[in-house]
C-alpha positions in Angstrom: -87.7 68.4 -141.2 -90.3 69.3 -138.4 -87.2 69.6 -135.8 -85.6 71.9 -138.6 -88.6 74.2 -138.8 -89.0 74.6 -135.0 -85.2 75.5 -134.6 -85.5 78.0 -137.5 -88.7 79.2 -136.0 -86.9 79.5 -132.4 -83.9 81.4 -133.8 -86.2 83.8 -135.5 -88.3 84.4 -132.3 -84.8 84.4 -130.5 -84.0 87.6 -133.1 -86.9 89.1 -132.7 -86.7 88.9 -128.6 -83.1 90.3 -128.8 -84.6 93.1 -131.2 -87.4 94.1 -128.9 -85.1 94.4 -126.0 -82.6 96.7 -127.8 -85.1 99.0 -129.1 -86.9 98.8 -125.3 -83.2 100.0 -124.1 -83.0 102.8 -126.5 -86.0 104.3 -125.0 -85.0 108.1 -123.4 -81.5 108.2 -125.2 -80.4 110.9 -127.4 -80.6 111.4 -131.2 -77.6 109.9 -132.1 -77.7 106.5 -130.6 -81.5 106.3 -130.8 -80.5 106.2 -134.4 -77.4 104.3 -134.4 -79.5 101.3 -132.4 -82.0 101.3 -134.6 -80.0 101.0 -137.7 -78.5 97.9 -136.4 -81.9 96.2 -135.6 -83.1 96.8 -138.5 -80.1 95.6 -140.6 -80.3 92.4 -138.5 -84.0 92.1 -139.0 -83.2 93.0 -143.0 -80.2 90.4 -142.7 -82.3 87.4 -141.4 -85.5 88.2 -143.5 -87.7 88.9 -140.8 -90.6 91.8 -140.9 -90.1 93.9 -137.2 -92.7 92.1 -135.3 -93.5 94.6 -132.7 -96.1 97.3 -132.7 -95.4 100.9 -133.3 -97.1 103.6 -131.6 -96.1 106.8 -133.0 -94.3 108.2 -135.8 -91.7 110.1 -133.6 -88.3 110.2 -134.9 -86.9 111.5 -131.8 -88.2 109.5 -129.4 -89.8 106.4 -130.7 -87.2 103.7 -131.2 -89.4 100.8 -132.5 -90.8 103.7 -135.4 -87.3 104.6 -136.1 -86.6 100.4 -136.7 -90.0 99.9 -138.6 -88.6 103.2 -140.7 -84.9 101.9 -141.1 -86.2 98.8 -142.0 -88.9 99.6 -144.8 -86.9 102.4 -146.0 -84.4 99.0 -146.3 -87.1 96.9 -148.1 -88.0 100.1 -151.0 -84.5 100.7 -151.7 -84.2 96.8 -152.8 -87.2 96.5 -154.5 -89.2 99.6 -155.4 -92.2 98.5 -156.5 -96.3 98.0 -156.2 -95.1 94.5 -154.6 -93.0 96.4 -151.6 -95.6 98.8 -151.3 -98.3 96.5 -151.1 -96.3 94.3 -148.2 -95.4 97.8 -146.3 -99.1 98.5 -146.4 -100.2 95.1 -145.1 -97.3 95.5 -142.7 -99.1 98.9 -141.0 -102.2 97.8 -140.9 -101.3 94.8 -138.3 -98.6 96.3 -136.5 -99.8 100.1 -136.0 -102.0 101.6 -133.4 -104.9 103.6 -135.4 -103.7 106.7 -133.6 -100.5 106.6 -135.7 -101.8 104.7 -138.4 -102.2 107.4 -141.2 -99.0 109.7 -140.2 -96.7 106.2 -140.7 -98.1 105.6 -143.9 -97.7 109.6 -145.0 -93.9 109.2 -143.8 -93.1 106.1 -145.3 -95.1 106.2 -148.8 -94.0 110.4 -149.8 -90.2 109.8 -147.4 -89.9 106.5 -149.6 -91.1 107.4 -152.9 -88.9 110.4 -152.7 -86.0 108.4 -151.9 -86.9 105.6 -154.9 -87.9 108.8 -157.6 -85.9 107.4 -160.3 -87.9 103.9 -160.2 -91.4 104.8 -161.9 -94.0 102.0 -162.6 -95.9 102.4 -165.9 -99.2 103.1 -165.6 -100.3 99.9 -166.9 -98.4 98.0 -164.0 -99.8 100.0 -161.6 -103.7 99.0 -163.4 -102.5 95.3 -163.1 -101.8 96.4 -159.5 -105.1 97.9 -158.8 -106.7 94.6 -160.4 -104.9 92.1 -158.1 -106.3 93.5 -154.9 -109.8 93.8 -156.2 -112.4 92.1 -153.7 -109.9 92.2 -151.0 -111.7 93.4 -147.3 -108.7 95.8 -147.3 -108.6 97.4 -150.9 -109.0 100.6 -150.4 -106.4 100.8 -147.5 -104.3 99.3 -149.5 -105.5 101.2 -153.3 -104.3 104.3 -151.0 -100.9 102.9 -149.8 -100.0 102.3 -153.2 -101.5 105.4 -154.6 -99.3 107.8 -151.7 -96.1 105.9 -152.8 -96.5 106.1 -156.4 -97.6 109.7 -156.0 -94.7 110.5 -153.7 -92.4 109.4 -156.9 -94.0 111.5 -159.1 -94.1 114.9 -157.1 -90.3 114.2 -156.2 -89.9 114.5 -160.2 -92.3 117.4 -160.5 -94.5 115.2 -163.1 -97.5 117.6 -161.7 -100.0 116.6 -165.1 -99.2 112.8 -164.8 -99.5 113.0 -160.6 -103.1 114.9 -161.1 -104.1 112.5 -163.5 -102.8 109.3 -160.8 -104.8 111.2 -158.7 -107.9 111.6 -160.4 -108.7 109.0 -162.8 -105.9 105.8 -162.3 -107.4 102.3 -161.1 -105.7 102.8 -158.2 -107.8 106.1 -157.4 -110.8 104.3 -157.8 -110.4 101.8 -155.3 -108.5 104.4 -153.0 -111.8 106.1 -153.6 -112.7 106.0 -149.6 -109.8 108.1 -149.1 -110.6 110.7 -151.6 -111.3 113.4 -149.6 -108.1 112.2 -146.9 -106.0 115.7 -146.3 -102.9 113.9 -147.6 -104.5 113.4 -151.1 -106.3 117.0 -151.5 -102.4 118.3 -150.6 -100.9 116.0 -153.6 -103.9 117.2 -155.9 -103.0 121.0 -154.5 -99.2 120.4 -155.7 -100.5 118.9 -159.2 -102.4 121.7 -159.6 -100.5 124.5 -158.7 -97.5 123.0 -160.7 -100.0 122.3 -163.8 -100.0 125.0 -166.7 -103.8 123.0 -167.6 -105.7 123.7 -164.3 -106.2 126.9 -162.7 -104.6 128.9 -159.4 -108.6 128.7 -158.4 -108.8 125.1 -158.9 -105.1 124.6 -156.6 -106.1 127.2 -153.8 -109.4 125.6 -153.4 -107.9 121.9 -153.2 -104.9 124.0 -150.4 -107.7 125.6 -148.5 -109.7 122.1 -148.1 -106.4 120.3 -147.0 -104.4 123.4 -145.1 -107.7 123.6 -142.9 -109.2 119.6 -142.6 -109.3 118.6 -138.9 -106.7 116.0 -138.9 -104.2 117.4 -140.9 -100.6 116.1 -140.6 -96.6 117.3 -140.7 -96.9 116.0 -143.9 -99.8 117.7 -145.3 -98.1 120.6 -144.3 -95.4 119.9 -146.0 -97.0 119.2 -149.3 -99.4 122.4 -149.4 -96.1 124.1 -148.8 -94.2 122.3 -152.0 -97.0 123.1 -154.1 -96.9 126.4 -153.4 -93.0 127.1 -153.7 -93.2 125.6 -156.9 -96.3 127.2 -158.5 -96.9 128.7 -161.8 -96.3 132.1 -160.8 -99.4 134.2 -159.8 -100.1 137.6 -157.7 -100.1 136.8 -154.2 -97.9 133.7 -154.3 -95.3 134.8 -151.9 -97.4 136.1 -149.7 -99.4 133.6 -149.2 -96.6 131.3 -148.8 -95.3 133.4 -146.2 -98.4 133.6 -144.5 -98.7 129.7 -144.6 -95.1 128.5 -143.9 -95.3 130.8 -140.9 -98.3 129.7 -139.2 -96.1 125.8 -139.4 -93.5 127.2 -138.6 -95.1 128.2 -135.1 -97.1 125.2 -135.1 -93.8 123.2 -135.5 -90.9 125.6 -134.4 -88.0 122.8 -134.5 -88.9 121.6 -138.4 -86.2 122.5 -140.6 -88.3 122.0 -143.6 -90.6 124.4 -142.8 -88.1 126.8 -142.1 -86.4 126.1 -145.4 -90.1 126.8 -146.9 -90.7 130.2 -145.3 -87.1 131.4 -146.0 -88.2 130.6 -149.9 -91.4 132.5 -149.3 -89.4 135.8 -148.2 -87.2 135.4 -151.6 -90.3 135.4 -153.5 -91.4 138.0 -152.1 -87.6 139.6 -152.2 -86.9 140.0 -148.4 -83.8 138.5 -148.7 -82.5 139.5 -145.5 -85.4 137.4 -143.5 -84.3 134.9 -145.8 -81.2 134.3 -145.3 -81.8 134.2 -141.2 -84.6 131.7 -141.9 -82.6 129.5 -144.1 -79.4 129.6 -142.2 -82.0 128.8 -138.9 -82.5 125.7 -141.4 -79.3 124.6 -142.2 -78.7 125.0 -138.3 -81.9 122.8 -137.3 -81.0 120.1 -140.4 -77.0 119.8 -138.4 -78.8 119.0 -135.3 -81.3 116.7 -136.4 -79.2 114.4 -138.8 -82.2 113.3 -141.1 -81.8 109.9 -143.1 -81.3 112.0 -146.2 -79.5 115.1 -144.6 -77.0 114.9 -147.5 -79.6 115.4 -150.2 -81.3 118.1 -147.9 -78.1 120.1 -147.2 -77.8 120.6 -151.1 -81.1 121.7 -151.5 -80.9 124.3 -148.5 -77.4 125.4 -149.6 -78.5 125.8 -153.0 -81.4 128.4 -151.8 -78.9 129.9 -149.9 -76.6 130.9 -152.8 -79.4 131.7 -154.8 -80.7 134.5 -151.6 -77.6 135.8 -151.3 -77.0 136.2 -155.2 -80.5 138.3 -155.0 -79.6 140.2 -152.4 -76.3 141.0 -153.8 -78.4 142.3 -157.4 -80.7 143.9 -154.7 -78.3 146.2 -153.6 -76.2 147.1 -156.6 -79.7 147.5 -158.5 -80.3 150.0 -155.5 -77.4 151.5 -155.9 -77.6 151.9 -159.6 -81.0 153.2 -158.9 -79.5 155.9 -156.3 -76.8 157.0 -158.7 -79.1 157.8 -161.4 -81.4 159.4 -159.2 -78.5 161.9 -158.3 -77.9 162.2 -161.6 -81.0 163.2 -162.6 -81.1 165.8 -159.6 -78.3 167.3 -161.1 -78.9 167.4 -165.1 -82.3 169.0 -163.9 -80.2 171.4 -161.8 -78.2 172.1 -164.9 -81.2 172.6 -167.0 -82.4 175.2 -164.5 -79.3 176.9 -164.1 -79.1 177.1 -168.4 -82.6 178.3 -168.7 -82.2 181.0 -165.9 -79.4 182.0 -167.7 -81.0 182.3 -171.2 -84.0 184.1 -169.3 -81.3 186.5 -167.7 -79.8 186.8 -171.1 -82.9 187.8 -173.2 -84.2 190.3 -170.5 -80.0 191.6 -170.6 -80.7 191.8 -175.0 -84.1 193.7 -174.7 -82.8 196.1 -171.9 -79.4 197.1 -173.9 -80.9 197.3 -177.2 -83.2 199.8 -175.4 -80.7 201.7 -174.2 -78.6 201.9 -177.1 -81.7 203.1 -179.2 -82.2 205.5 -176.8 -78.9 206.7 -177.2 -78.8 207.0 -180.8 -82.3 209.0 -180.8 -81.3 211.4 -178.2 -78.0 212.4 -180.6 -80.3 212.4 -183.5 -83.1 214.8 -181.6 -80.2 217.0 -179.6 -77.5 217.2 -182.4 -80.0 218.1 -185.4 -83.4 219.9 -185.9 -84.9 223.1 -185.5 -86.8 222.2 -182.1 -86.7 224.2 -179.1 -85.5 223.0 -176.1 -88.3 222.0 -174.2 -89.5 220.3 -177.2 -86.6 218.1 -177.5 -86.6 217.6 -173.6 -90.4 216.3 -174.1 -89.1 214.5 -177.2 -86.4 212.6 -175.4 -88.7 211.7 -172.9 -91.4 210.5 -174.9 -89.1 208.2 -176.4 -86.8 207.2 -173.1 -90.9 206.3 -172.0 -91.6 203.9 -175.1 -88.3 202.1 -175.1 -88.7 201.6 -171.6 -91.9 200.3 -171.9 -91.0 198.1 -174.9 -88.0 196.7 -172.4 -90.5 195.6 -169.3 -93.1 194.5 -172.4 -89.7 191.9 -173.3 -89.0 191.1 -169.6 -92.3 190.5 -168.7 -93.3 188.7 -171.2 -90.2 186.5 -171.1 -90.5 185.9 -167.3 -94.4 184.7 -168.0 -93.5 182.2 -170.2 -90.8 180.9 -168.7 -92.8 181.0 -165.4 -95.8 179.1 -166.7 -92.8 176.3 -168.6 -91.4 175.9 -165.2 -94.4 174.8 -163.9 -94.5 170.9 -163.1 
């Protein structure tokens, strides 16, 4: 039995030797085969039922081989098993086998990139209690409160459960032992997404919890990411898209090749109905997603080609509601042409009225004072223009008048 054991435990070192070399080999080459090489050690390592022995030292997908291993292989482990038990292993996992300069982005990556992946598997929230209870009085609680916490929390924001993730958050067992790591960045994002998502807490509640995370020292990609989410998917309120803009643009130059922050600021120029910056940023997106080849690229690539339709479908209203606008405006223009051309016209024809009726009474009273009477002539010639004078007077009293009132209606 003893020489059983010692074979067993040579094979397994054997595996682990071969693994370490692989992944040392893997060092400097490209995307693609970094990947491809780690996918195979870690299969083998998942295969044998062997944990990755070596250390990791960054969480660099496009450079580090051993993270990209460690990654493969946990992401391996969670898809079997999604559960406290996993989480708690993976956490007991990082804290031997990462360097403390990596330490807290690895557990980001794994526990939201995980939890994400395993949405559909929730734990009730009296497993996760029993959870919390069974790591009481260990030296490592709170690291280990927290891993459990980010991964359970990383399920519940992939579902959008933004009252039941503040309330994980806040009050859960698992919260209180995590209580150390309150005030991390990471959590004060996931509070900032369950706030901004929650019709029961205020926008000055969620800005304040975004301000405190989007500006902690040591804030990560993820963090980034999160504050970002949380935003996108806000209760509306004024300012939204602009400060979304404002935000996914300052990451966006802090981390020009990230395809998820380019997919965040093209959805902050739709909100805020710029659809032609957003459709360059989101095709930029779809372009950077191609190159990379993320793990879940397929679940990404709907996503980003679903914002797509949905930009070019507002952009499409956008310019047949401008179009529509442009049409009525001309025809506006021209029924208030019309309108002035018709009340000219009436003005024209009143003055026309009041100047002929003038003249024909003139007419008929010059007949009536030359054709009959006893007057003299110079009588009738003062007659005729006595009254010529007061019809013509009574005519510029009816024009004027009329052009004064239809001056002062004119008016805007």
């Amino acid at each position: 039995m003893q020489g059983e054991a010692m074979d067993a435990s040579a094979a397994q070192e054997q595996v682990h030797e071969q693994v370490r070399v692989r992944l040392a080999a893997a060092v400097g080459a490209d995307a693609a085969d970094l990947g491809r090489i780690a996918e195979e050690a870690a299969l083998r390592l998942r295969e044998s039922g062997q944990e990755p022995d070596f250390e990791v030292r960054s969480a660099d997908f496009a450079t580090d081989p051993f993270f990209v291993c460690a990654d493969r292989y946990w992401r391996r482990r969670f898809a079997d098993s999604p559960s406290s038990d996993t989480a708690f292993a993976c956490a007991r996992w990082i804290a031997v086998h990462t360097t403390a300069e990596c330490r807290s982005a690895v557990r980001e990556q794994w526990t939201l990139g995980n939890g994400f992946i395993t949405r559909s598997h929730m734990e009730t929230r009296e497993q996760l209690e029993e959870a919390a209870r069974g790591i009481a009085g260990d030296p490592a609680a709170a690291d280990l409160a927290l891993t459990l916490l980010l991964y359970h929390a990383g399920k519940l924001r992939a579902n959008f459960a933004f009252d039941d993730l503040n309330a994980v958050l806040t009050t859960s067992a698992l919260a209180t032992t995590a209580s150390p790591h309150r005030h991390e960045p990471v959590v004060l994002a996931l509070r900032s997404f369950a706030a901004f998502g929650s019709r029961a807490l205020t926008t000055e509640h969620a800005r304040d919890l975004l301000d405190r995370a989007w500006t902690a020292p040591h804030r990560s990609r993820n963090v980034l990411d999160v504050c970002l989410n949380g935003l996108a998917f806000s209760v509306p309120f004024d300012g939204q898209g602009e400060l979304l803009r404002r935000l996914a643009e300052e990451a966006v130059e802090t981390h020009p090749d990230n395809h998820m922050f380019r997919f965040r600021l093209a959805t902050a120029h739709h909100l805020c109905a710029d659809h032609d910056e957003a459709l360059s940023h989101i095709d930029a997106a779809l372009a950077m997603l191609a190159r990379h080849g993320a793990f879940s690229r397929e679940l990404l690539l709907e996503q980003y080609l679903v914002k797509r339709d949905a930009i070019q479908e507002a952009r499409l209203r956008a310019a047949r509601e401008a179009e529509h606008e442009s049409r009525w405006r001309r025809q506006d223009a021209a029924n208030a042409d019309l309108e002035r051309a018709m009340h000219r016209s009436s003005v024209r024809a009143v003055e026309l009225v009041a100047v002929f009726t003038s003249a024909i009474a003139f007419a008929v009273g010059s007949l009536q004072v030359t054709l009959s009477g006893t007057l003299k002539l110079h009588e009738r010639l003062w007659l005729l223009t006595a009254l010529g004078a007061g019809l013509t007077v009574f005519a510029l009293l009816i024009v004027g008048g009329t052009w004064l009132i239809t001056r002062r209606r004119s008016r805007p």
